[in-house]
C-alpha angles and dihedrals in degrees: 000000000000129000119258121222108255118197092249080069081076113012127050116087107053127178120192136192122202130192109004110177106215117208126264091026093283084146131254123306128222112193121178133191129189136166140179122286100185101094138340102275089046082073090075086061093096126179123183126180118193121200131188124187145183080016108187094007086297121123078238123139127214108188126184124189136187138156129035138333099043082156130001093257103058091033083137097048123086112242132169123189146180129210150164123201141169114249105224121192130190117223 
C-alpha cells in the first residue's frame, strides 16, 4: 500500500509579508511562503507568491507563483504562473 499524498504535504505553515514600499515608487510588494506540516520531509514543499501592486503609481498588479495548491484540486502538483491585473476598489 502505498501513502497518498494529503494537502498538509504542502500547506500548513504559511508566512506572510504585507506592504513592502519598494524604493523609487516601483509599488508595494506581498510575498507568501508556505510549506508542508505533515512530517519532516513535507517542510521542503515550499510555495511562495509574490505580488507587486500599484506598480509605477498604476493600480496595476504584477503576480508570480511557484510551488503546490494552485487550486484545490492540483494542490500536489507543482505549478508556476505569471500574471497582470488591474486592482479595482469600491468606494
Amino acid at each position: 500500500m502505498t501513502d497518498q499524498s494529503k494537502i498538509n504535504d504542502y500547506d500548513g505553515i504559511r508566512w506572510t509579508i504585507n506592504e513592502i514600499n519598494l524604493p523609487a515608487n516601483f509599488g508595494t510588494l506581498r510575498m507568501e511562503l508556505k510549506a508542508g506540516n505533515r512530517n519532516f520531509s513535507a517542510l521542503g514543499n515550499v510555495s511562495s507568491k509574490f505580488v507587486f501592486s500599484e506598480f509605477l503609481g498604476f493600480p496595476l498588479n504584477i503576480f508570480y507563483f511557484t510551488g503546490y495548491g494552485r487550486e484545490i484540486g492540483s494542490y500536489h502538483e507543482r505549478n508556476q504562473y505569471l500574471g497582470i491585473g488591474i486592482e479595482m476598489q469600491s468606494f
